[in-house]
N, C-alpha and C positions, 0 to 999 in steps of 0.2 A: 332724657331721663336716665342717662348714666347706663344704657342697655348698648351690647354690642350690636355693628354694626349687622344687618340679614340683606340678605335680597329679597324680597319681597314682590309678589306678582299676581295679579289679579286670575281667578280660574273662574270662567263664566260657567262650569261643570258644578264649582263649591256654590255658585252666586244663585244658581236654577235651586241647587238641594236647599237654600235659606229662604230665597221664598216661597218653595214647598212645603216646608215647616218639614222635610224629610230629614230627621236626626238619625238614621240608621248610621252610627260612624264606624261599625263592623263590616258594611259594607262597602260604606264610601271609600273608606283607606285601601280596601283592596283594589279599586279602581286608581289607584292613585298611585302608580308604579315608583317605588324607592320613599314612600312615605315612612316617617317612622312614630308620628303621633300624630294627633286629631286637636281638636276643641270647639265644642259648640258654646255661645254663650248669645245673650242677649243684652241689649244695654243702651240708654236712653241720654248719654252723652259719649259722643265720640273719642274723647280726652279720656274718661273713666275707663280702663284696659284693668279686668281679672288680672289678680295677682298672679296665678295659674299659667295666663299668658304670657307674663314679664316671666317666671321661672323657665319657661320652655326657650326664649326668646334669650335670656341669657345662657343657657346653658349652652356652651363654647360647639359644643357638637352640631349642635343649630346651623345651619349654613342659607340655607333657603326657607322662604314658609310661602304659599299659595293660601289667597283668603277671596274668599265669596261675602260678600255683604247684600242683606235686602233691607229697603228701609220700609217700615209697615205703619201706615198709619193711623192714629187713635179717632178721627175723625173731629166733627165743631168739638165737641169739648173733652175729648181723650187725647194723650199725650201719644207720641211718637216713639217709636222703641225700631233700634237693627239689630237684624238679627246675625250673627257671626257664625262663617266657618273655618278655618285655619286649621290647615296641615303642613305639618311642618318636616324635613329631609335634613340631609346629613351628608 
């Protein structure tokens, strides 16, 4: 999708706060030595990526991002939604 390339790496620390539904990201990022931005989002197809996201993700400063995913179930008849963490360094 025409976005530079990241290193990208799973943090099972981001992965525990998504299925917490723990959004404190004032104090996540402070556990998160040399982070320089956050993002929580949610979203019910994995392809569909917040614009917010691709802006961070392109901005050339970007070098690494750490993401936590939980996938939460809607049950028989509710739909499926993950929930996203992403911190992103420099």
């Amino acid at each position: 999708k025409r976005l530079p390339a990241v290193d990208a790496v799973t943090d099972p620390r981001l992965k525990k706060a998504a299925c917490a539904h723990d959004m404190n990201t004032s104090q996540m990022i402070q556990g998160l030595h040399g982070a320089t931005g956050m993002m929580v989002f949610s979203i019910s197809s994995p392809g569909a990526l917040p614009d917010e996201l691709r802006q961070m993700v392109a901005d050339r400063a970007t070098q690494r991002m750490s993401v936590g995913v939980c996938m939460q179930t809607g049950g028989k008849n509710g739909f499926s939604k993950f929930w996203v963490i992403t911190a992103f360094f420099q």
